[in-house]
RODO-2510 file (C-alpha; in nm, 4 decimals, decimal comma):
residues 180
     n   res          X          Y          Z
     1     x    -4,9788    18,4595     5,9366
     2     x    -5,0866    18,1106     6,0132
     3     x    -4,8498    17,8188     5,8061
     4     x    -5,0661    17,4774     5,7922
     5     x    -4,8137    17,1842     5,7655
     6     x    -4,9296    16,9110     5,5459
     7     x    -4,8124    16,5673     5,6146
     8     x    -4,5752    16,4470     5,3642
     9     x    -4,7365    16,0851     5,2206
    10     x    -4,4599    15,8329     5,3544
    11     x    -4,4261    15,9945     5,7072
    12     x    -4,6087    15,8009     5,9063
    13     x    -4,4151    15,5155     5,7229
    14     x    -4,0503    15,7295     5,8761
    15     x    -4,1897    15,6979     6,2013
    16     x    -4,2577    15,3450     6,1967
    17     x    -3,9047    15,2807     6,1159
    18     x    -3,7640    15,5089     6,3677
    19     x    -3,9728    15,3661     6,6505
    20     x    -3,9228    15,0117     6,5670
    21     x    -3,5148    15,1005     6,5128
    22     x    -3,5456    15,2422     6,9066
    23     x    -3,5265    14,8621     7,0182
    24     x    -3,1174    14,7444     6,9253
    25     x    -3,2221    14,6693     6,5761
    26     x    -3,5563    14,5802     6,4879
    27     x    -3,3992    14,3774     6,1569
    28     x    -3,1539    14,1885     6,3586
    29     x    -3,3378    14,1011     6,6807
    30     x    -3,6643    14,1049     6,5960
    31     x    -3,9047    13,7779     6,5577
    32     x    -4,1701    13,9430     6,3186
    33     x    -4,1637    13,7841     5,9454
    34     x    -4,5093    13,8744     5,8163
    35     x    -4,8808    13,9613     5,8287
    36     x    -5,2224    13,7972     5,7531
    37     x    -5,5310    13,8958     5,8764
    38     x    -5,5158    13,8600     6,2205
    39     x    -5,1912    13,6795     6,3010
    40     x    -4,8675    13,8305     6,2834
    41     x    -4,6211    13,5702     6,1406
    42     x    -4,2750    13,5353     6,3628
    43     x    -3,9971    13,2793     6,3390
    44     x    -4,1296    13,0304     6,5265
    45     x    -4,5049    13,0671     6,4834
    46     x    -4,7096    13,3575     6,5536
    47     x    -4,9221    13,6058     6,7624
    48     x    -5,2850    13,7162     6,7385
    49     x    -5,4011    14,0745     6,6859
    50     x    -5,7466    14,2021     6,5878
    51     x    -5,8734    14,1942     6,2436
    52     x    -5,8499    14,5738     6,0635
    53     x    -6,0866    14,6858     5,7945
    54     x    -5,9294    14,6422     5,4380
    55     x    -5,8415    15,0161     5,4210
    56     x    -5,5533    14,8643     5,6301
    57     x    -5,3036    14,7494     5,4386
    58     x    -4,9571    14,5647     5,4991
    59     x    -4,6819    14,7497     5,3852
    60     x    -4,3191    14,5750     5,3025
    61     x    -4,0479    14,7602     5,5214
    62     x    -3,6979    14,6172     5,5318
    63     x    -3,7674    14,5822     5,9436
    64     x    -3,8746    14,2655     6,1438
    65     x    -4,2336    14,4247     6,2128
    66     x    -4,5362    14,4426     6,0776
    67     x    -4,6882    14,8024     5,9425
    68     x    -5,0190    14,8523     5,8018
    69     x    -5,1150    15,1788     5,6391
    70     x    -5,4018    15,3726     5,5971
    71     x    -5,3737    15,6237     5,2777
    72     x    -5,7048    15,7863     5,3581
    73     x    -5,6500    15,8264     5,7511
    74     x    -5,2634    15,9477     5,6607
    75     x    -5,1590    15,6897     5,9454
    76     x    -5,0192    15,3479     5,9881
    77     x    -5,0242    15,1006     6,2890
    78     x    -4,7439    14,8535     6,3315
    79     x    -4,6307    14,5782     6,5739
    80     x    -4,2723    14,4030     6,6585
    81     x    -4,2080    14,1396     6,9002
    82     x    -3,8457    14,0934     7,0921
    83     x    -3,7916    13,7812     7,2940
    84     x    -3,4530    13,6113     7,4490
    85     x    -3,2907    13,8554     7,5951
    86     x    -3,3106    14,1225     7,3015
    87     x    -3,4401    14,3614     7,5484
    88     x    -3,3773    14,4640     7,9157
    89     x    -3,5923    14,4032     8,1694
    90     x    -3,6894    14,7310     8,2523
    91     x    -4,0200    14,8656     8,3472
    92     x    -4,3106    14,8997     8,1135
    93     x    -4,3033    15,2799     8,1354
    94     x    -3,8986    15,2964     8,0531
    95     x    -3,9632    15,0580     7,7474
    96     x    -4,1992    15,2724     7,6426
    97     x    -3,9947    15,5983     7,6392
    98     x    -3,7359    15,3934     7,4105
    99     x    -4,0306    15,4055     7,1538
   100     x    -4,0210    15,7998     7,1435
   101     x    -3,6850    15,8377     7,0314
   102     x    -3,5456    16,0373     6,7608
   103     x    -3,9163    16,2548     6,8101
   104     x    -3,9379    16,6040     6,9301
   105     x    -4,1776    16,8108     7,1332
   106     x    -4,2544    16,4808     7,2771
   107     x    -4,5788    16,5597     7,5498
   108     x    -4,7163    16,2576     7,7296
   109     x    -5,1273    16,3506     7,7164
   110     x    -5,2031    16,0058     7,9054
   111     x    -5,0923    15,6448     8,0611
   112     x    -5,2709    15,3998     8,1789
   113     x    -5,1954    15,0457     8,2880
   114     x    -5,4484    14,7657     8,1166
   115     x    -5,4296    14,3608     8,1284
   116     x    -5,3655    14,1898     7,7307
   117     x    -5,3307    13,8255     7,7349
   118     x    -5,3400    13,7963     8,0878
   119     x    -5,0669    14,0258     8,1607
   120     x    -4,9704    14,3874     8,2384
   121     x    -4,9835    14,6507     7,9687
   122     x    -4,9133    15,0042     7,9499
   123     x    -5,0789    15,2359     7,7047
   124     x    -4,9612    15,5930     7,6175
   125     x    -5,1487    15,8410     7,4027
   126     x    -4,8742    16,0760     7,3161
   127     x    -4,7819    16,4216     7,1165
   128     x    -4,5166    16,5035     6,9619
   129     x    -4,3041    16,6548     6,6255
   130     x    -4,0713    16,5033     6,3693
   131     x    -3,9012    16,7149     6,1507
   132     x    -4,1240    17,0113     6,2620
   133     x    -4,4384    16,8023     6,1867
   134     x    -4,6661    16,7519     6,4747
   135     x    -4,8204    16,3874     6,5223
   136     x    -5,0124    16,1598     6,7471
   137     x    -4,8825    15,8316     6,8487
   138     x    -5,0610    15,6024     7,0253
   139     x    -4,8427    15,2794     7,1811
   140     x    -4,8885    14,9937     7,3630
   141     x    -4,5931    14,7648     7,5152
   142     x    -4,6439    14,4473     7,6786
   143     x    -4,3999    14,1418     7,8457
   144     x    -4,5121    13,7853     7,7869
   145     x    -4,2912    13,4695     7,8177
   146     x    -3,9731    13,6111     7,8251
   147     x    -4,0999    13,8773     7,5124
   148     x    -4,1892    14,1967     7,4810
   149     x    -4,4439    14,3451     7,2291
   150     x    -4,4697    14,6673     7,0919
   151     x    -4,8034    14,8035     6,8982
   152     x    -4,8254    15,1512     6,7897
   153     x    -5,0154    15,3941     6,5701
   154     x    -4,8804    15,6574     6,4386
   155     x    -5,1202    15,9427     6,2661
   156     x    -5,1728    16,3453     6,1996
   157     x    -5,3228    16,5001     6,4595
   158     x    -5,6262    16,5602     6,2415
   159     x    -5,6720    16,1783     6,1491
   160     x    -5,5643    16,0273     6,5070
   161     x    -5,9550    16,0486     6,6321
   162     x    -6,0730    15,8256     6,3144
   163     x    -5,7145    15,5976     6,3323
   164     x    -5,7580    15,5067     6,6938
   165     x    -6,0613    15,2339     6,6665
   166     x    -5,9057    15,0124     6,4258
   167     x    -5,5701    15,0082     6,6736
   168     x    -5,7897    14,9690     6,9669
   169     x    -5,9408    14,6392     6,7781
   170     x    -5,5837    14,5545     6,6737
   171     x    -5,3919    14,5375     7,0171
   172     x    -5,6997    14,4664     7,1708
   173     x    -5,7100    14,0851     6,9867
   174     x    -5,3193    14,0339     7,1252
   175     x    -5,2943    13,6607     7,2208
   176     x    -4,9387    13,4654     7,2436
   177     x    -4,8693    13,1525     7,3363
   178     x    -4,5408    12,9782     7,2716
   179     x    -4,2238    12,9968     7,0193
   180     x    -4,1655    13,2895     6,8106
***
């Protein structure tokens, strides 16, 4: 007998938080304060991101990151930034596997190393299960200025195809350039 799992409403919203808890505390060393469209607001100043289609919208978590969701699509994309020695200096790939945390099943499909804002990026389109509940997750993690950026979408496997444009045009529009 075939069971078809249907995606609870807020789960994409659980895996937000647990990827952006992965980093030593998203709500105490995070820089992220807020969202408008295109800019995500930090501390200091902000970051740029590409502009997402109003079916995007910002969503109030108690976290220092910003998460949009998409009630159609069943998915949300979010980003957090980390700077001042709120992260190790590890590699790109081993920051990356931080972000898959609490997940099961977890099968890496692809990786591929890509330039944002002048500087090396690593993108991973991964599979993977919470709670029995299979998802796509697509992340993105780059170092800049002594910070380190995280972007992710998170989606049913059934939605991921549609969800992944509007993330490419959101990481894709990354630009930094001083305080957060």
């Amino acid at each position: 007998m075939l069971r078809i799992l249907k995606w609870p409403p807020l789960l994409p919203l659980l895996m937000v938080l647990t990827l952006s808890a992965c980093f030593a505390g998203v709500k105490k060393n995070g820089k992220v304060i807020g969202y408008k469209p295109g800019q995500v607001l930090t501390k200091k100043g902000f970051y740029k991101v590409g502009e997402l289609p109003e079916t995007w919208r910002p969503i109030k978590l108690d976290i220092a990151a910003v998460t949009l969701r998409n009630d159609a699509l069943g998915s949300a994309i979010s980003t957090d930034a980390y700077c001042d020695r709120a992260y190790d200096d590890s590699p790109l790939s081993a920051l990356t596997r931080h972000l898959f945390a609490g997940l099961q099943e977890i099968k890496i499909r692809k990786e591929q190393s890509l330039r944002l804002d002048d500087r090396e990026a690593l993108r991973s389109s991964v599979s993977a299960s919470l709670d029995g509940l299979p998802l796509r997750l697509e992340t993105v993690v780059v170092k800049k200025d002594w910070c380190l950026f995280d972007f992710y979408l998170v989606s049913p496997p059934e939605s991921f195809a549609q969800a992944l444009p509007d993330f490419e045009t959101f990481f894709r529009g990354f630009e930094y350039s001083g305080d957060l």
